[in-house]
C-alpha positions in Angstrom: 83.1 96.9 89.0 85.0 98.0 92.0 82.2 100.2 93.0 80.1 97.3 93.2 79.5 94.7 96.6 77.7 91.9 94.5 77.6 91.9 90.8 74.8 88.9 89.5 75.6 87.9 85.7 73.3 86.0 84.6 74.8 82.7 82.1 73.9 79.8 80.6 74.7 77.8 83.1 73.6 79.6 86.0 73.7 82.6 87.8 77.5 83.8 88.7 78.2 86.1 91.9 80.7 88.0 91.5 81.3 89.7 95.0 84.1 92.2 95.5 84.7 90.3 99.5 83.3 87.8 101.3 81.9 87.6 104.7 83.5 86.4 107.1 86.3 85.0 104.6 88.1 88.4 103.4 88.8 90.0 100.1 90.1 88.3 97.2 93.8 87.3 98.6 92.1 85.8 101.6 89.8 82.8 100.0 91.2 79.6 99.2 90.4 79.0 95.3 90.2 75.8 93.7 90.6 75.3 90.2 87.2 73.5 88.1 87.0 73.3 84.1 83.9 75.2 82.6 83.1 74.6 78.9 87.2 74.0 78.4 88.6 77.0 80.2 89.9 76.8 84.0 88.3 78.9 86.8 88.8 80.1 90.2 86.2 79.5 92.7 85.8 79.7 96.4 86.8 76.4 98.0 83.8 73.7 99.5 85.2 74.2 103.5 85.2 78.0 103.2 82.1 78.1 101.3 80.0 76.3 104.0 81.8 79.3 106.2 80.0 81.8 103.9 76.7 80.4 103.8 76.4 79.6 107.7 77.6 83.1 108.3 74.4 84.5 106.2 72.6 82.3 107.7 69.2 82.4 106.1 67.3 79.6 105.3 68.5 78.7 101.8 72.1 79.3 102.7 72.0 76.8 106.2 70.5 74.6 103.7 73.2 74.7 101.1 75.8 74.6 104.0 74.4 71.0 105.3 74.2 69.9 101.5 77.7 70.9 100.9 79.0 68.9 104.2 77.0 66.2 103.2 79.4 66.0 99.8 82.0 66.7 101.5 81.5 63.1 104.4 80.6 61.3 101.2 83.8 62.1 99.5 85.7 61.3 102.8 83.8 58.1 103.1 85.1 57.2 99.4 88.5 57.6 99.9 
């Protein structure tokens, strides 16, 4: 897989991207991971602030729209607390 930039898998739940680094994040050892239960087993995905950093870097439509979606959650959280 290391040969590959972007590797799509295709589950049940969704589509998985499985990218071997992320602009303008890093590789692997440079995002910050949070932990969230699928179907019982724990997994490692990029965290919500660096995430919106990802998709306002690509910058095309559906990923600027994502981006305010995702800081949307993230004020409604703060406002929770």
């Amino acid at each position: 897989m290391r040969q590959f930039r972007l590797f799509l898998i295709q589950t049940s739940l969704g589509r998985l991207d499985v990218l071997r680094d992320v602009e303008p994040i890093g590789d692997y050892h440079a995002i910050e991971r949070v932990e969230v239960t699928v179907s019982g087993m724990q997994i490692p995905i990029i965290a919500r602030k660096q995430l919106i950093t990802v998709k306002r870097a690509v910058g095309r439509p559906k990923d600027r729209d994502v981006a305010l979606e995702l800081e949307l959650a993230e004020e409604a959280e703060r406002k929770q607390i």
